[in-house]
N, C-alpha and C positions, 0 to 999 in steps of 0.2 A: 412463145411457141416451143414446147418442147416435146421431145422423140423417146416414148416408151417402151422396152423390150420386155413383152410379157411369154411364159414358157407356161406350157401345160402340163397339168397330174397325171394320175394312173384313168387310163381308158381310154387315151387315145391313142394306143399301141394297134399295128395291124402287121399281118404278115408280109413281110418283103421288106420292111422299114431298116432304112440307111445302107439296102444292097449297091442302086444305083451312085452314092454317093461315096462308096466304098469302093467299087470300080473304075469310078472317074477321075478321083480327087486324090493324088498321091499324100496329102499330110493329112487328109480325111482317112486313107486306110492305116495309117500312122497311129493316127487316136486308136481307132477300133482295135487295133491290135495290142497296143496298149493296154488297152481294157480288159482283153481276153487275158492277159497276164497279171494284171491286177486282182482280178474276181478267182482267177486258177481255175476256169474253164471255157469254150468258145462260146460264148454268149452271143457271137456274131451267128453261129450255124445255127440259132434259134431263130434269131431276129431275121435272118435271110430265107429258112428255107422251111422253120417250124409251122405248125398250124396256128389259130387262131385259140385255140385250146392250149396250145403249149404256151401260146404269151401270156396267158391268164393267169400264171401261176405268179405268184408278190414278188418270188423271189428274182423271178427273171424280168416283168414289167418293169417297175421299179425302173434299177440301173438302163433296162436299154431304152427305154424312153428318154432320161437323164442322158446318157450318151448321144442319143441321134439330137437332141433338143444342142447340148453344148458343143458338138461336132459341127453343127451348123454354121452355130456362131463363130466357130473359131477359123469356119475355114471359108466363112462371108465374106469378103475383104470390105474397108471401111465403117462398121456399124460400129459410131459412138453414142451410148445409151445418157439421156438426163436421167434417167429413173428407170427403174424394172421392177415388176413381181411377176411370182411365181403361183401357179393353182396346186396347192398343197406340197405336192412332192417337187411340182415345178418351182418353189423357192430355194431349192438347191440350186438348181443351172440357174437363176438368176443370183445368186450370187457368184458362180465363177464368173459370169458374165459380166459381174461388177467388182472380180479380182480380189474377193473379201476370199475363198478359196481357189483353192486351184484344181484340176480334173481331178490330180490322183486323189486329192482328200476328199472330194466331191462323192468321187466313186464310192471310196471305200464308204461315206459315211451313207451312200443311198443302199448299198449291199448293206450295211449293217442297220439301216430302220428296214427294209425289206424284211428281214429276216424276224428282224424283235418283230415288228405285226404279226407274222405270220405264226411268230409263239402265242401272241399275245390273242389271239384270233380261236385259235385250239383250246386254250384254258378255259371259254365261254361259249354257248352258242351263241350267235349276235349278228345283226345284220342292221339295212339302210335301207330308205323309203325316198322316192322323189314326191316334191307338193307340187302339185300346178294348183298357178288361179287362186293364192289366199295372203293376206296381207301377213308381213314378218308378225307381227304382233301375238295374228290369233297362232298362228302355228305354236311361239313357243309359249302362249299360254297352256293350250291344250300339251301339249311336251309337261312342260310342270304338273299338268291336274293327272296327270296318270299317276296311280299308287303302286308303291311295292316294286316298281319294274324302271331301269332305267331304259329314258329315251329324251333326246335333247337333238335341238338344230346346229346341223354338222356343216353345210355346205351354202352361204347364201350367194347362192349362183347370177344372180340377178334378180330384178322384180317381179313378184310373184311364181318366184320360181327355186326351192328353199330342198336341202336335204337333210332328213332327219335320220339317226344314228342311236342304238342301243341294243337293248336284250331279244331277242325273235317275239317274246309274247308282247315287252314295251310297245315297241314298232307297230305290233299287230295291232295293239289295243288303240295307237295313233292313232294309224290310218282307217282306221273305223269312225273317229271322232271327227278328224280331217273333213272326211267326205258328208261328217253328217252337216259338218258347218260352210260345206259348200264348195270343196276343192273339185277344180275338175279333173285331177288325178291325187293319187293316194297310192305310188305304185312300187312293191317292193323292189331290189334294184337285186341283181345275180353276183353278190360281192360274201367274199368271204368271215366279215368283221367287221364290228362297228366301228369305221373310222373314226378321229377326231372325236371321241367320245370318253369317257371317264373309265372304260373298260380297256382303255390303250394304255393304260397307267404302268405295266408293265413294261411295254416297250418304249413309254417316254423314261422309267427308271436305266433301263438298259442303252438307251440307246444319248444318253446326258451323259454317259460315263465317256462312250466315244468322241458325243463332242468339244468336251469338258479337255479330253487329252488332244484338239485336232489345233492348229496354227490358223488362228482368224486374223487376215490382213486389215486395213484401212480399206474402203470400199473407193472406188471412182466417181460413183453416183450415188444416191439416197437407194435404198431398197424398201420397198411396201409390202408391211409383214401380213400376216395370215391372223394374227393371234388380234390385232387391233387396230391394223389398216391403216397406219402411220408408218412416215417415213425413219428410216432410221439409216445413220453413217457410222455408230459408235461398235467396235467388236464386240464388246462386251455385252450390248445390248441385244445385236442381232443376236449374237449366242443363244443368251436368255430367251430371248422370244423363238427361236428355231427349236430349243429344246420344251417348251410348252406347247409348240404345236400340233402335236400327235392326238393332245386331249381337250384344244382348244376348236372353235369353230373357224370355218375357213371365211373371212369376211372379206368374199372379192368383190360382190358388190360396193360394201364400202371403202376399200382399196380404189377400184377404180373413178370414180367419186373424188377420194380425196386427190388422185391424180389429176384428174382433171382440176381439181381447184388450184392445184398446185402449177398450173399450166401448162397440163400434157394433152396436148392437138393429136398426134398422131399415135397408132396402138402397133407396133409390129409384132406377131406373133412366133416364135423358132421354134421349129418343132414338129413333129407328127401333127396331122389333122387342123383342125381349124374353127375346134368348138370354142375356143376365148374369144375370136376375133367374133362371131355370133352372140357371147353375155355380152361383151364392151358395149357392143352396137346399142343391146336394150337397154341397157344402162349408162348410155350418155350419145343418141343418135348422131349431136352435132363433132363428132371426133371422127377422124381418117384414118381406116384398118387395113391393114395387109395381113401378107403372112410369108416365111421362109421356111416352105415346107419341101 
């Protein structure tokens, strides 16, 4: 029986997030403040008092989701993890969580792939499709048979439930196909760039230099990567695998999967919102979710 601590990506950001905990928690307003000096501006007076439109932008979602997600943790008392992953951007706060970085390098290196996307995003129009209702299979057959246009499976969320990522017309031309082979959704998604897609190539070049220069410790626990849903303890490897993930697919589904094989009973989620603890469920019923939100 072992104890999972999984951290969510960009979207599960809402306005007011890490106010109260900021208020309450004197080495909780310790991080935040921190952080405001790290980044060189109050990312907190976004995260407290901004709109729902101001979270929206990469460059602020990003770090303050990563903040309130490792704030959590750090200021939970008792939570020792067998294992952790992350939902794309959330495999950074699982690794502080598994002491392979630390906040400040956490931070700096989530401000600087915020930023590389958000270059890399302008250089291309490009966007993301959600699939309901169709087996992995056909999605990325159909993703391959489209010509001229890139478009590949970006997010395997759980079963029958798949995010595809590329060029505005690629996408388009998907989710036309999608539905004709029986999806019962095919729905573009209100994101700025195709995540995790061969169009990130920029920001994965940019953003290897940062990690290439950051101090990656020994991990505490195994961490379950994005890039191939395996466990990994080795610095060098997480490295490697962190740095290909901008243009790799997020395999949560098969992450959690192999958690489970691996003998992980219980799912806690840290973080904003509480959309992991909802894929784990569909993708392996017989496990025990919470959340520390």
């Amino acid at each position: 029986m072992k104890h999972a601590y999984i951290f969510p990506g960009q979207g599960a950001q809402f306005p007011g997030m890490g106010k109260k905990l900021y208020e309450e928690n004197t080495l909780a307003k310790e991080y935040f403040e921190q952080a405001n000096e790290i980044l060189g501006f109050r990312i907190t007076d976004v995260m407290f008092s901004g709109t729902e439109e101001d979270l929206k932008q990469t460059r602020v979602t990003q770090p303050a989701i990563f903040m309130h997600s490792v704030i959590l943790f750090e200021t939970t008392p008792d939570l020792k993890p067998d294992m952790v992953a992350g939902h794309s951007l959330g495999e950074f706060s699982a690794l502080v969580a598994n002491r392979v970085l630390s906040f400040e390098s956490g931070l700096k290196l989530v401000y600087k792939r915020a930023l590389a996307m958000q270059d890399a995003c302008e250089l291309q129009p490009s966007t993301m499709a959600a699939v309901l209702g169709l087996a992995d299979n056909i999605v990325e057959e159909i993703c391959a048979s489209i010509e001229g246009e890139i478009v590949v499976p970006a997010n395997y969320n759980c079963p029958g439930q798949l995010v595809i990522s590329g060029t505005v017309e690629g996408v388009k031309q998907a989710c036309e196909k999608l539905k004709a082979a029986g999806a019962k959704r095919a729905l573009i998604l209100p994101v700025g760039g195709a995540f995790h897609s061969p169009l990130m190539e920029p920001a994965r070049e940019e953003l290897q230099h940062a990690i290439m220069d950051t101090h990656f410790n020994n991990p505490t626990c195994p961490v379950y990567q994005n890039v191939d849903a395996h466990p990994y303890i080795g610095p060098q490897d997480i490295r490697a695998n962190l740095i290909n993930q901008l243009t790799s697919p997020v395999r949560w589904t098969q992450s959690v999967q192999e958690m489970v094989i691996n003998g992980g009973t219980h799912f806690t989620e840290v973080g904003p919102g509480s959309v992991l603890q909802g894929l784990v469920k569909k993708i392996a019923k017989e496990v025990t979710t919470d959340g520390i939100n």
